[in-house]
N, CA, C, O and CB atoms as a CASP TS submission, in Angstrom:
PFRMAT TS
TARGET T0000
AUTHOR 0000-0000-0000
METHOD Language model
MODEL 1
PARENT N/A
ATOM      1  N   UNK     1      22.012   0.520  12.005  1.00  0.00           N
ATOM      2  CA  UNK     1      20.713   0.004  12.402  1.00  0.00           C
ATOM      3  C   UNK     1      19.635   0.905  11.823  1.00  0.00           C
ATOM      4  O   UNK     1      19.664   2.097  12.131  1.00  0.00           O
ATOM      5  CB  UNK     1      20.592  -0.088  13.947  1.00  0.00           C
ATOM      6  N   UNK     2      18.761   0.483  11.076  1.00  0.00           N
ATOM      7  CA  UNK     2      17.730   1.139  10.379  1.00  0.00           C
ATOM      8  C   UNK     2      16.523   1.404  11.509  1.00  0.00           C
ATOM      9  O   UNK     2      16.166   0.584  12.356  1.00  0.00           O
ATOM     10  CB  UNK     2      17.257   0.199   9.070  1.00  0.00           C
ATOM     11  N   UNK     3      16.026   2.639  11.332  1.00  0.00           N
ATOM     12  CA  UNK     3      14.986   2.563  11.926  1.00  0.00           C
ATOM     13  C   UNK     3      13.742   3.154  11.207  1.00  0.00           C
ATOM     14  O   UNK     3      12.794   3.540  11.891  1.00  0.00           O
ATOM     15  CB  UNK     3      15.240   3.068  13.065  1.00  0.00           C
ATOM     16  N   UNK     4      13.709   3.239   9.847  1.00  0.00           N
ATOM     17  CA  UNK     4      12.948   3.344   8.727  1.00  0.00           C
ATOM     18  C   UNK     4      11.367   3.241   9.088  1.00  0.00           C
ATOM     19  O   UNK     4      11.026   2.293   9.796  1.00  0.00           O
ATOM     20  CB  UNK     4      13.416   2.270   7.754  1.00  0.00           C
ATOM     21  N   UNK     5      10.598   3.961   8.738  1.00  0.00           N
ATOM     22  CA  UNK     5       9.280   4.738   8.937  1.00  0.00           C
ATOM     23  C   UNK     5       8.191   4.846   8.024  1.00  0.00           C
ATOM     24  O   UNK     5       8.254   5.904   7.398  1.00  0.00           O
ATOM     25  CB  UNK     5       9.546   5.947   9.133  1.00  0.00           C
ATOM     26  N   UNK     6       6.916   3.915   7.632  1.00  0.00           N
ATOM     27  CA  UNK     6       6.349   3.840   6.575  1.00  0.00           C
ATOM     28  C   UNK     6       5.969   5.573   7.071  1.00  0.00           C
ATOM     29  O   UNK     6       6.148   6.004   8.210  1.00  0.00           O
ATOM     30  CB  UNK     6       5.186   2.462   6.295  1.00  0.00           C
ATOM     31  N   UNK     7       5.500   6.257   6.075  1.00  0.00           N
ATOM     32  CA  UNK     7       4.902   7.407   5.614  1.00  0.00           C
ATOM     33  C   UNK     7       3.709   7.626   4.870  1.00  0.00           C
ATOM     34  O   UNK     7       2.578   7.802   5.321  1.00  0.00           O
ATOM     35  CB  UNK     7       5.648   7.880   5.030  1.00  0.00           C
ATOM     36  N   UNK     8       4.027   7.601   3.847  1.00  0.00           N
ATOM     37  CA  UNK     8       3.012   7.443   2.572  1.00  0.00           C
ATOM     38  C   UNK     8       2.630   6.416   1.574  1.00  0.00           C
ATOM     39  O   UNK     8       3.730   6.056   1.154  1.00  0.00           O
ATOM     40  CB  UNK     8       3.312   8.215   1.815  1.00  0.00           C
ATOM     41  N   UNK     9       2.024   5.951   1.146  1.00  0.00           N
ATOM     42  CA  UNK     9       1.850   5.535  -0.005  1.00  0.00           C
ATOM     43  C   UNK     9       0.351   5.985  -0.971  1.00  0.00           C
ATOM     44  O   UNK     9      -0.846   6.105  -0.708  1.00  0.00           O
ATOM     45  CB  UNK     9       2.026   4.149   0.273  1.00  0.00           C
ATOM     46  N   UNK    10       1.199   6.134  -2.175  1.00  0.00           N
ATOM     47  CA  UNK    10      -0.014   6.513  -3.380  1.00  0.00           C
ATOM     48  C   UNK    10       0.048   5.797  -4.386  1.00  0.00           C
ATOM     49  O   UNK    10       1.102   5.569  -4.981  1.00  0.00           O
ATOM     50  CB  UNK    10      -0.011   7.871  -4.013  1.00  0.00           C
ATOM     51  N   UNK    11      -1.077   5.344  -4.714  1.00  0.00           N
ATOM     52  CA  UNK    11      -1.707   4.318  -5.733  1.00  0.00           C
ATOM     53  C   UNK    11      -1.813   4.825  -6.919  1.00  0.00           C
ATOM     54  O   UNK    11      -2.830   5.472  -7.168  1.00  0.00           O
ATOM     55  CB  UNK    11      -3.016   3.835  -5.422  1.00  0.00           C
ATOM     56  N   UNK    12      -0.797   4.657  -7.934  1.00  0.00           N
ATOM     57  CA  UNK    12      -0.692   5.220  -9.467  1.00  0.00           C
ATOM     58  C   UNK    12      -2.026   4.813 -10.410  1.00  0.00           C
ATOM     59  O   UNK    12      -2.658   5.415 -11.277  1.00  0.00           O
ATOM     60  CB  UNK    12       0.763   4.511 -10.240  1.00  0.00           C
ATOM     61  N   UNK    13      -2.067   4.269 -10.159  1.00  0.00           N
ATOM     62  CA  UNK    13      -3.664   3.538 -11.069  1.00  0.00           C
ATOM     63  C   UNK    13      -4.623   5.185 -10.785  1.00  0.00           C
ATOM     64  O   UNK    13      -4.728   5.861 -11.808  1.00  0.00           O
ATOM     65  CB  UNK    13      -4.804   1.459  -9.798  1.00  0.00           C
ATOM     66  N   UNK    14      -5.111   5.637  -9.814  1.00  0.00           N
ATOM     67  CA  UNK    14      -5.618   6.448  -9.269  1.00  0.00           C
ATOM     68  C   UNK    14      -5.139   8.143  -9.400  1.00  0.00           C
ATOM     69  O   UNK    14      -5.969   8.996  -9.711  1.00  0.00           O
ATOM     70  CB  UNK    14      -5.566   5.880  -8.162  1.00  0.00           C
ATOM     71  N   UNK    15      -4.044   8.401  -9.186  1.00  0.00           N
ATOM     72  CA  UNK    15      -3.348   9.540 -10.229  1.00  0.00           C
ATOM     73  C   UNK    15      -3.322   9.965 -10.979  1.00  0.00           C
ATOM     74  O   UNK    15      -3.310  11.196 -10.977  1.00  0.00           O
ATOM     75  CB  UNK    15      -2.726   9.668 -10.571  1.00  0.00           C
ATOM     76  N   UNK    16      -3.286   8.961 -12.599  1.00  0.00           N
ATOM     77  CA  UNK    16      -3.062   8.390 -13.686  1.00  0.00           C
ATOM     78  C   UNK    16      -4.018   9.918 -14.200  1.00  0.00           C
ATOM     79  O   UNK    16      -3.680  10.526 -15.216  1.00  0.00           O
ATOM     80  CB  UNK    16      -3.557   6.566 -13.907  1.00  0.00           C
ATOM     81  N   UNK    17      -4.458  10.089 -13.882  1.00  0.00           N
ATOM     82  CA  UNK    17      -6.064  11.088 -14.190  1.00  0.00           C
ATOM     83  C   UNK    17      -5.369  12.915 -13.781  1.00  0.00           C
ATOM     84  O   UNK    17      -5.743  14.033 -14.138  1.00  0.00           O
ATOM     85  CB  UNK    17      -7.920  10.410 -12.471  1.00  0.00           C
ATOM     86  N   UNK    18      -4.857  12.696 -13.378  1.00  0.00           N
ATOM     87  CA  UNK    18      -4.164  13.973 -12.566  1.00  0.00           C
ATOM     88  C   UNK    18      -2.833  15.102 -13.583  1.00  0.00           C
ATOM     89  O   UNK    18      -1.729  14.943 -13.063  1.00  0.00           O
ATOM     90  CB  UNK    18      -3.199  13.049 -11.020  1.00  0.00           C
ATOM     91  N   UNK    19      -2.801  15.598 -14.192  1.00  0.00           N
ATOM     92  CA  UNK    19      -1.965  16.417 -15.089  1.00  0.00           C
ATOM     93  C   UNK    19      -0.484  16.812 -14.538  1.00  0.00           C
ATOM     94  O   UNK    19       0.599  16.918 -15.115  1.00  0.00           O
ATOM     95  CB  UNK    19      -2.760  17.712 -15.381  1.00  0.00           C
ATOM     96  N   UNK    20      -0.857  16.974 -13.272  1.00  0.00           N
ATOM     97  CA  UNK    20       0.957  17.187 -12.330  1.00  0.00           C
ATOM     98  C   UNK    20       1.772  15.672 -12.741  1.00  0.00           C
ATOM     99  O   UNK    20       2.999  15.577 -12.773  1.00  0.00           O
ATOM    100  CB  UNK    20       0.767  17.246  -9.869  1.00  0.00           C
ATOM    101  N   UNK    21       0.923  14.658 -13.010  1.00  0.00           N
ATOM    102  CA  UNK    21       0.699  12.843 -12.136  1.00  0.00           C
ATOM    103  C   UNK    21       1.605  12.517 -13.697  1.00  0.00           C
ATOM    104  O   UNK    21       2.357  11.542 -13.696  1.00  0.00           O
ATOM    105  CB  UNK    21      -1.736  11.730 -11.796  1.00  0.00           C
ATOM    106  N   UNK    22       1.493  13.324 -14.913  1.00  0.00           N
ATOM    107  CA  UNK    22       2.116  12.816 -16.003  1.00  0.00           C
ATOM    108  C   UNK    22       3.185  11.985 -16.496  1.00  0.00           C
ATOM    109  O   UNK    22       3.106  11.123 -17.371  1.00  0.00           O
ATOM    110  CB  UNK    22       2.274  13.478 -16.372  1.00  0.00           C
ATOM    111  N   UNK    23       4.599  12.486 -15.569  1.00  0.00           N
ATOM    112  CA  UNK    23       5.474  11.912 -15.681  1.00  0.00           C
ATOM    113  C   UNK    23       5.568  10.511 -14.965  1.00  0.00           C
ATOM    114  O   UNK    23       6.069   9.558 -15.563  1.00  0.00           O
ATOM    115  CB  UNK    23       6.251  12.715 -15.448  1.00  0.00           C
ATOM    116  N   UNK    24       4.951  10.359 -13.330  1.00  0.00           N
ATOM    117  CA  UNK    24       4.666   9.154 -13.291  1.00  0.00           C
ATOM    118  C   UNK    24       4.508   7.891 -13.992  1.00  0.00           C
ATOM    119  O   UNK    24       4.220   7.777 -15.183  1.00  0.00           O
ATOM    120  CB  UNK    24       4.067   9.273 -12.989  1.00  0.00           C
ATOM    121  N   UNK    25       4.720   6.940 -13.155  1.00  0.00           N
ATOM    122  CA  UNK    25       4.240   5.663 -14.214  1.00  0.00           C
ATOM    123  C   UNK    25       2.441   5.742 -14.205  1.00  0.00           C
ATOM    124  O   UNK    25       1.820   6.752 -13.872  1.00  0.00           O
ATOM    125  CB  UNK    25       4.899   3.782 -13.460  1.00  0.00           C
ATOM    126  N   UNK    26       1.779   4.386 -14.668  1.00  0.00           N
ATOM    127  CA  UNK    26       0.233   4.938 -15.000  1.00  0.00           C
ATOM    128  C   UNK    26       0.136   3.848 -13.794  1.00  0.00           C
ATOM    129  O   UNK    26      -0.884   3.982 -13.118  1.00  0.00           O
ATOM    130  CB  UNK    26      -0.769   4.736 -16.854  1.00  0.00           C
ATOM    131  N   UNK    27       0.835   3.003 -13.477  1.00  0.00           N
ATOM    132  CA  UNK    27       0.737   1.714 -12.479  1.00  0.00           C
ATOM    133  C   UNK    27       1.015   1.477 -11.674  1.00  0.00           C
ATOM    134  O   UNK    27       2.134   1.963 -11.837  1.00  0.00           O
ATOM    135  CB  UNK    27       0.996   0.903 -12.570  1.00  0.00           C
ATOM    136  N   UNK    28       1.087   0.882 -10.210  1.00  0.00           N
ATOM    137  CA  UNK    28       1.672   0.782  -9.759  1.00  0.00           C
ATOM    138  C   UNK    28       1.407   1.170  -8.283  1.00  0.00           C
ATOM    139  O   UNK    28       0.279   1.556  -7.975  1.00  0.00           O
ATOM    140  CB  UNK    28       2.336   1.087 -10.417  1.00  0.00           C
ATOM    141  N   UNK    29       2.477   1.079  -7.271  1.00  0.00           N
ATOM    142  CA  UNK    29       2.459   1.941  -6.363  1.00  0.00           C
ATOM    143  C   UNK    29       3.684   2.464  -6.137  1.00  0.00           C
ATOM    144  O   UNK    29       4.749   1.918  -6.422  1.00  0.00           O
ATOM    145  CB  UNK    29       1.951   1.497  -5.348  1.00  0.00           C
ATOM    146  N   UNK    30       3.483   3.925  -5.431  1.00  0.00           N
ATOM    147  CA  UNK    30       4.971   4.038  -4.673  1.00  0.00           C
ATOM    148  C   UNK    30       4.720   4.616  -3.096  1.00  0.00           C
ATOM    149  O   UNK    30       3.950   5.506  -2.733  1.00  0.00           O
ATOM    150  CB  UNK    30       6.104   5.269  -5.613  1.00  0.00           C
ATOM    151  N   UNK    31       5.610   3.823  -2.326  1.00  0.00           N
ATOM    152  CA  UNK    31       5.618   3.706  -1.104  1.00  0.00           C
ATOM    153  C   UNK    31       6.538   4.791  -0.375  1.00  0.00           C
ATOM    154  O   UNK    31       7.454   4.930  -1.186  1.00  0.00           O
ATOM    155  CB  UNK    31       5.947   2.402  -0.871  1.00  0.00           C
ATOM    156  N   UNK    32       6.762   5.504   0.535  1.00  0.00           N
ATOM    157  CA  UNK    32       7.425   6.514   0.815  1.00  0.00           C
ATOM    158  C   UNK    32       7.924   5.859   2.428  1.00  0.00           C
ATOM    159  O   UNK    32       7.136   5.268   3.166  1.00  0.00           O
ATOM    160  CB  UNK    32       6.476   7.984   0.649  1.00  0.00           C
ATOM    161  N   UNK    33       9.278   6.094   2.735  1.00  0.00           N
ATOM    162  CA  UNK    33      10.122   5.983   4.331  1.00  0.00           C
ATOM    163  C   UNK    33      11.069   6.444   4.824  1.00  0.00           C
ATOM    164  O   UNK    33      12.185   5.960   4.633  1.00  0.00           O
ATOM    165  CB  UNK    33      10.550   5.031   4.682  1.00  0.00           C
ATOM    166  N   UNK    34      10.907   7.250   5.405  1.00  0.00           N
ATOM    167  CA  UNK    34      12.153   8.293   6.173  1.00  0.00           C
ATOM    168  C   UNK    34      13.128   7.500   7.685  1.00  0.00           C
ATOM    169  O   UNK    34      12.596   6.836   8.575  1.00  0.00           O
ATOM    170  CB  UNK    34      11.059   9.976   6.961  1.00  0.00           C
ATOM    171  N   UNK    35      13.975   7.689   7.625  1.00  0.00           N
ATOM    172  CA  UNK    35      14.692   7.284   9.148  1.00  0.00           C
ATOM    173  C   UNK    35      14.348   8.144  10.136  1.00  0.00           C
ATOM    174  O   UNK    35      14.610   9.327   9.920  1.00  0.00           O
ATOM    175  CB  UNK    35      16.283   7.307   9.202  1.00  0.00           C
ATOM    176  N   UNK    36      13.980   7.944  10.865  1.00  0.00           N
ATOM    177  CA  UNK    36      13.269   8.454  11.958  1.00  0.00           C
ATOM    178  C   UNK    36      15.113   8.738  12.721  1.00  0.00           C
ATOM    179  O   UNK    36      15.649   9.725  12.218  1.00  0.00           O
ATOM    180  CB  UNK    36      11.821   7.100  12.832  1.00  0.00           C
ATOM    181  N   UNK    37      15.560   8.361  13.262  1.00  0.00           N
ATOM    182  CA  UNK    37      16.993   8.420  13.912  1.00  0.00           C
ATOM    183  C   UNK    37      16.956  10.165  14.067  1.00  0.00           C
ATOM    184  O   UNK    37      16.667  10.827  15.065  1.00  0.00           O
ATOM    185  CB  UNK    37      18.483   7.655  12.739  1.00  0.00           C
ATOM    186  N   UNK    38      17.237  10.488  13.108  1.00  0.00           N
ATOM    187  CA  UNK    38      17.628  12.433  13.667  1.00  0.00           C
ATOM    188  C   UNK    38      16.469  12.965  13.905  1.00  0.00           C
ATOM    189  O   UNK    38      16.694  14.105  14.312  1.00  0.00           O
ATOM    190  CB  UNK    38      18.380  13.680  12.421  1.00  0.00           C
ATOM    191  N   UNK    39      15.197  12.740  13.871  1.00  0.00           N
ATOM    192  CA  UNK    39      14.196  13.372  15.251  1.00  0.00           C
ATOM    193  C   UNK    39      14.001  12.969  16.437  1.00  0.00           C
ATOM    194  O   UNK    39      13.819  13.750  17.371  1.00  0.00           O
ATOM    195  CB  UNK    39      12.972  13.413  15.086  1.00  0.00           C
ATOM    196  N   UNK    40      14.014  11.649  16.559  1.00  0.00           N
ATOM    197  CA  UNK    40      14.571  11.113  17.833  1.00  0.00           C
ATOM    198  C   UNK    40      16.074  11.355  18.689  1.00  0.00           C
ATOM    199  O   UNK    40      16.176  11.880  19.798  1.00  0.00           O
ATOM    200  CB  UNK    40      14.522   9.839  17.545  1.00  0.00           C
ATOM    201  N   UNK    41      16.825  10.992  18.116  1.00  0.00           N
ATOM    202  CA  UNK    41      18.460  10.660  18.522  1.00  0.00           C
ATOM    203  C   UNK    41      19.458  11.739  18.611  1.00  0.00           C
ATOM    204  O   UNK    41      20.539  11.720  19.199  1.00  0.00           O
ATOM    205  CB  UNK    41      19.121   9.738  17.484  1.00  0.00           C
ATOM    206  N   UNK    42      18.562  13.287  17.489  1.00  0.00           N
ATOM    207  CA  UNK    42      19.421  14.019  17.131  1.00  0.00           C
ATOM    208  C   UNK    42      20.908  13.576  15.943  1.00  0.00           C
ATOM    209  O   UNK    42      21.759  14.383  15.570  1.00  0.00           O
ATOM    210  CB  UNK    42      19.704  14.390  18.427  1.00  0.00           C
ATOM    211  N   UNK    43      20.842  12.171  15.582  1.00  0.00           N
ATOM    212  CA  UNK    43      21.299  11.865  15.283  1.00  0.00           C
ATOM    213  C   UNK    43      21.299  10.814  13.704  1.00  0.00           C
ATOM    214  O   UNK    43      20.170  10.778  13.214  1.00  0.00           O
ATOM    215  CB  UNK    43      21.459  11.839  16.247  1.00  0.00           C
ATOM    216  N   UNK    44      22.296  10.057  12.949  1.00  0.00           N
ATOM    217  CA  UNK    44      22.054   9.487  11.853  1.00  0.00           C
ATOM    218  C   UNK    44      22.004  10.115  10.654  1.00  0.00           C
ATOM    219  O   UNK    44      22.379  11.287  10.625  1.00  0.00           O
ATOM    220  CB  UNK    44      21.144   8.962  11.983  1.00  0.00           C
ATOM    221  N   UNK    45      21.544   9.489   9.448  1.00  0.00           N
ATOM    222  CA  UNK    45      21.955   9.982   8.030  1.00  0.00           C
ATOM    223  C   UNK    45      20.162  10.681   7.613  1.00  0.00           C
ATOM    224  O   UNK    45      20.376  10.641   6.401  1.00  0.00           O
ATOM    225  CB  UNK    45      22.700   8.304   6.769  1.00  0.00           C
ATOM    226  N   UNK    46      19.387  10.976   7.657  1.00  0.00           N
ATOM    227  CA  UNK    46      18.317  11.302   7.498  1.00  0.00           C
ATOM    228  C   UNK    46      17.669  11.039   6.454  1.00  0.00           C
ATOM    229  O   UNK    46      16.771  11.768   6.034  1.00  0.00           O
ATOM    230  CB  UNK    46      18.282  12.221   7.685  1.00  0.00           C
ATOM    231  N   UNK    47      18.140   9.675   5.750  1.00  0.00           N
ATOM    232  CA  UNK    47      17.772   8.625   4.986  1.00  0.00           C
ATOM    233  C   UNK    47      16.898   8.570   4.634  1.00  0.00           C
ATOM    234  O   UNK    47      16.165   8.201   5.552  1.00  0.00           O
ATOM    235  CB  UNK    47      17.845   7.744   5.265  1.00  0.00           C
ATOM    236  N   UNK    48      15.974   8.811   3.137  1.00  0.00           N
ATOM    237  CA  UNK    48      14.638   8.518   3.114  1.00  0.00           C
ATOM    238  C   UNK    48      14.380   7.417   1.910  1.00  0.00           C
ATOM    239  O   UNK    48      15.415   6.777   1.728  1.00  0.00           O
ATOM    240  CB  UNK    48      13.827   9.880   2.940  1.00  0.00           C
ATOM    241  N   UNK    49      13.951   7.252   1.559  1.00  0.00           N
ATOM    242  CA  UNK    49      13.542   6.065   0.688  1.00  0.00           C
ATOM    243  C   UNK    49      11.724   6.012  -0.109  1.00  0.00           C
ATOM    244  O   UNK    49      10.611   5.911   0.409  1.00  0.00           O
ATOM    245  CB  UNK    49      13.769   4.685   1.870  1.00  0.00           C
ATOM    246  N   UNK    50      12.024   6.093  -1.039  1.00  0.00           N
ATOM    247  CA  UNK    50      11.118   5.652  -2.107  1.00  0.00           C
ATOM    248  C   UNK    50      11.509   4.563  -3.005  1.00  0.00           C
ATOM    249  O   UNK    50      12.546   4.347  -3.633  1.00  0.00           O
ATOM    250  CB  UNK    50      10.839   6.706  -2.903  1.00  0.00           C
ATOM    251  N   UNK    51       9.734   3.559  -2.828  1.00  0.00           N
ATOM    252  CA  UNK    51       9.811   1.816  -3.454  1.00  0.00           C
ATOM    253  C   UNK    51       8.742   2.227  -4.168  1.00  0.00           C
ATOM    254  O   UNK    51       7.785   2.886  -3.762  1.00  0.00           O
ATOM    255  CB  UNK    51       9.557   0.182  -2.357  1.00  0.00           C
ATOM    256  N   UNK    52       9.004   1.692  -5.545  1.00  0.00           N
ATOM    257  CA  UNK    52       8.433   1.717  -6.662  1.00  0.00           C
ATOM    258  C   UNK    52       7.804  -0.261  -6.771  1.00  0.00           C
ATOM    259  O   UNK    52       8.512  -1.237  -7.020  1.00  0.00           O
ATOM    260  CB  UNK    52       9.738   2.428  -7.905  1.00  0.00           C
ATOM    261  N   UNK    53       6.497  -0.234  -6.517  1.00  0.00           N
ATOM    262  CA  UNK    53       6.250  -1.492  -7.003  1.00  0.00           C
ATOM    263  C   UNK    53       4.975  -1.625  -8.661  1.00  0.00           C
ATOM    264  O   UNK    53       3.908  -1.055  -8.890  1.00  0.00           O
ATOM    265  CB  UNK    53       5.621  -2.258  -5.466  1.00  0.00           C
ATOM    266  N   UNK    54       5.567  -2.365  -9.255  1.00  0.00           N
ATOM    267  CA  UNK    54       4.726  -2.217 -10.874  1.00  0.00           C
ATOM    268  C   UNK    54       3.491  -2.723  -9.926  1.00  0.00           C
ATOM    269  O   UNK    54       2.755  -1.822  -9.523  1.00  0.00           O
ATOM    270  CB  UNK    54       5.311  -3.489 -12.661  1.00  0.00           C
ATOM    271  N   UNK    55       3.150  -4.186  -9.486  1.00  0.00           N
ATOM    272  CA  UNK    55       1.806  -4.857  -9.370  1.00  0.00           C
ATOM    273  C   UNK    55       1.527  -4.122  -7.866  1.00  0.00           C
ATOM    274  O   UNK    55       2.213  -4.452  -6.898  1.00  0.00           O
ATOM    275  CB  UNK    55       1.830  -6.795  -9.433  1.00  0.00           C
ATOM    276  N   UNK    56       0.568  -3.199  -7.765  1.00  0.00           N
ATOM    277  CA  UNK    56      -0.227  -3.061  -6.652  1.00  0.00           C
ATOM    278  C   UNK    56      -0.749  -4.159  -5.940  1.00  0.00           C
ATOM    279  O   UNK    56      -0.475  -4.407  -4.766  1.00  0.00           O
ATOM    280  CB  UNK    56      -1.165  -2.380  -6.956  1.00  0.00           C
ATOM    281  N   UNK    57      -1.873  -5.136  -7.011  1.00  0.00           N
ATOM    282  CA  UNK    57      -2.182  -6.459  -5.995  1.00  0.00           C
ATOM    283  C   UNK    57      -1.224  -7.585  -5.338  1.00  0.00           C
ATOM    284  O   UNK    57      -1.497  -8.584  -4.672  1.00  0.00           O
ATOM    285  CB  UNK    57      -3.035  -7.286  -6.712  1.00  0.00           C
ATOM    286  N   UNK    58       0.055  -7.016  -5.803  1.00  0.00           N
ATOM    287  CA  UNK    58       1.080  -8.040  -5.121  1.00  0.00           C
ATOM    288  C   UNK    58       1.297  -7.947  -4.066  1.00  0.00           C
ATOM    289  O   UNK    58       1.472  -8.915  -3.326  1.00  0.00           O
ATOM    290  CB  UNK    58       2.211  -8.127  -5.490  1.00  0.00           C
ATOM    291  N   UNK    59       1.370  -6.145  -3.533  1.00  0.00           N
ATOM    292  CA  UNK    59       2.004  -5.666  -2.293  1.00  0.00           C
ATOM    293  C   UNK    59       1.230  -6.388  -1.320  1.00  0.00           C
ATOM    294  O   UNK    59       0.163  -6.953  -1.560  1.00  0.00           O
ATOM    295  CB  UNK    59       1.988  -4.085  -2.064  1.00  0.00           C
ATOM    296  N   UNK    60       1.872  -6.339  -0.106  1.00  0.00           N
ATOM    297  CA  UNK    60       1.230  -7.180   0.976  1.00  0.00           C
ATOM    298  C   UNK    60       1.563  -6.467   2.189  1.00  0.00           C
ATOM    299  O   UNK    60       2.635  -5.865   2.138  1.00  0.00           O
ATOM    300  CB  UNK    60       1.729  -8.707   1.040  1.00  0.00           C
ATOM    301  N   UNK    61       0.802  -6.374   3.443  1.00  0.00           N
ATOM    302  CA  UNK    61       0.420  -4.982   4.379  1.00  0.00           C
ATOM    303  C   UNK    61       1.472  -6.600   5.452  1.00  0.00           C
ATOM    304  O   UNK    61       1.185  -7.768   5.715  1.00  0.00           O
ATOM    305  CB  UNK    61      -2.119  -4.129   4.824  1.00  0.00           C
ATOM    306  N   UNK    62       2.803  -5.597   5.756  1.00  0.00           N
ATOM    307  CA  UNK    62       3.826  -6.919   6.597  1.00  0.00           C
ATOM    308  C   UNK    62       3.700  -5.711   7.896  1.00  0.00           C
ATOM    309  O   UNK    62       3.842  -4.500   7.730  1.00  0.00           O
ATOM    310  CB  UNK    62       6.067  -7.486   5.748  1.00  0.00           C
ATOM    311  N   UNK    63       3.329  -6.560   9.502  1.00  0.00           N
ATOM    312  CA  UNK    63       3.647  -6.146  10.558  1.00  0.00           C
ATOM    313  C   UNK    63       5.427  -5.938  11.085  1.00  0.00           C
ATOM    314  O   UNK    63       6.300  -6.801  10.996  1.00  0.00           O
ATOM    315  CB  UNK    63       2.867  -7.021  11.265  1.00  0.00           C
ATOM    316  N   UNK    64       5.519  -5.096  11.411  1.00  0.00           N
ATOM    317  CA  UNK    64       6.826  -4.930  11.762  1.00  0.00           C
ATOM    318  C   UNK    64       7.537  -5.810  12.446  1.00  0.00           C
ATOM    319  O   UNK    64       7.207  -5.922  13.627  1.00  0.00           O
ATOM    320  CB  UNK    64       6.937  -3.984  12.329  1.00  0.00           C
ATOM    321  N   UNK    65       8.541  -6.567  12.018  1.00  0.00           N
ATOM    322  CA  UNK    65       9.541  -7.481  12.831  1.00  0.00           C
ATOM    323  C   UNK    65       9.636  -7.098  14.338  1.00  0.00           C
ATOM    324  O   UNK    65       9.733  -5.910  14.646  1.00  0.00           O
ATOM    325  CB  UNK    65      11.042  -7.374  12.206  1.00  0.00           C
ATOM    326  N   UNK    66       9.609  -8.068  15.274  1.00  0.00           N
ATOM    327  CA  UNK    66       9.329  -7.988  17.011  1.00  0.00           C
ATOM    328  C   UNK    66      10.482  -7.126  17.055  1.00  0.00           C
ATOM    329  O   UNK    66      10.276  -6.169  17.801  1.00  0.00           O
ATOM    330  CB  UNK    66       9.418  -9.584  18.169  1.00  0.00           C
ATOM    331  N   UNK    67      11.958  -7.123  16.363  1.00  0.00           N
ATOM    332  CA  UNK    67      13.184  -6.544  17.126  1.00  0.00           C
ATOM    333  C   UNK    67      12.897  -5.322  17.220  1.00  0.00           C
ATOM    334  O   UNK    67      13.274  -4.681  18.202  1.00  0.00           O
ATOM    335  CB  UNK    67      14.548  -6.682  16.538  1.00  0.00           C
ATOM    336  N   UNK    68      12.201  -4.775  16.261  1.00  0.00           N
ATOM    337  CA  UNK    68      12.014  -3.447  15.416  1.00  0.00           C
ATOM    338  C   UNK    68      10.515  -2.995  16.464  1.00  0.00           C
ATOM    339  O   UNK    68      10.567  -1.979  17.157  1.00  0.00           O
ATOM    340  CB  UNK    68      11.685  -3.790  13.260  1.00  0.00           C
ATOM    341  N   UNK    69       9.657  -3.600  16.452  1.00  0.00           N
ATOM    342  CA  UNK    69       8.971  -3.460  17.270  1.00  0.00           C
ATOM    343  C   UNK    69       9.366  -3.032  18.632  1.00  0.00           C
ATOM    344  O   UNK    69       8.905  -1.948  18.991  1.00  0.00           O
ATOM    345  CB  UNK    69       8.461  -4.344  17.202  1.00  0.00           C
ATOM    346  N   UNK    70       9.925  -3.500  19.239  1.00  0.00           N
ATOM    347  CA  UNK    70      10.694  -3.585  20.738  1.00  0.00           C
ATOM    348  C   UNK    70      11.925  -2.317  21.141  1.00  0.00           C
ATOM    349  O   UNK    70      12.358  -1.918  22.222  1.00  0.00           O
ATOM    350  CB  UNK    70      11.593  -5.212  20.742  1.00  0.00           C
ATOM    351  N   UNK    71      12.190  -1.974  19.851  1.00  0.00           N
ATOM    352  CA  UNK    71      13.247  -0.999  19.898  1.00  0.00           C
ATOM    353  C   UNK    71      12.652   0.096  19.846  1.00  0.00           C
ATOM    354  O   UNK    71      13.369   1.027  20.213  1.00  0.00           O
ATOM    355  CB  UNK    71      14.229  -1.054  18.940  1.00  0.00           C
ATOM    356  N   UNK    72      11.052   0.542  19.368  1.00  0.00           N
ATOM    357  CA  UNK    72      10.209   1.336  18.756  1.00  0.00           C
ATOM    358  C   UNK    72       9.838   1.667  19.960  1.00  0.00           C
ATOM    359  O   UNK    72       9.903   2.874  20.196  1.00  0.00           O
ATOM    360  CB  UNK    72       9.256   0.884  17.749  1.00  0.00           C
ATOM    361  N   UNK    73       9.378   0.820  21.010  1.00  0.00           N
ATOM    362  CA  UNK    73       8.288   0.698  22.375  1.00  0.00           C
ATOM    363  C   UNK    73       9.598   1.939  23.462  1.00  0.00           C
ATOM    364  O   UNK    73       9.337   2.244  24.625  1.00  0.00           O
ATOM    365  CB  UNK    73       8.023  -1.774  23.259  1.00  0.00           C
TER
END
C-alpha cells in the first residue's frame, strides 16, 4: 500500500539559467515523492520517487483519491 507524498516540484524552463542546472533537461518539470510509511509506521521501504514530465502545461494539479485521503486523516 503506497502512501507516497508530493514534496517538491521544480520547473526546468526556470533553472535552465542556473550553471549547477546544466546537466538537467532545459524543459520540463520534475516532481519529487517520498513514502511517508517509515516516519510514521517506523516501518516500509523508504521509497522515493522522481517524475520527469517533458510538457509542463500538460501537468494537471489532481486532489488526492478519497481512499488515500481517509487513510491520511
Amino acid at each position: 500500500n503506497s502512501h507516497a507524498a508530493f514534496v517538491a516540484q521544480w520547473n526546468l524552463d526556470e533553472l535552465a539559467v542556473s550553471p549547477c542546472c546544466a546537466k538537467l533537461p532545459k524543459v520540463g518539470l520534475l516532481s519529487f515523492f517520498i513514502d511517508l510509511v517509515p516516519f510514521v509506521e517506523d516501518s516500509g521501504d523508504g521509497m522515493s520517487r522522481v517524475v520527469y514530465n517533458r510538457d509542463a502545461d500538460s501537468a494537471e494539479e489532481r486532489e488526492p483519491d478519497d481512499d488515500v485521503a481517509e487513510e491520511n486523516e
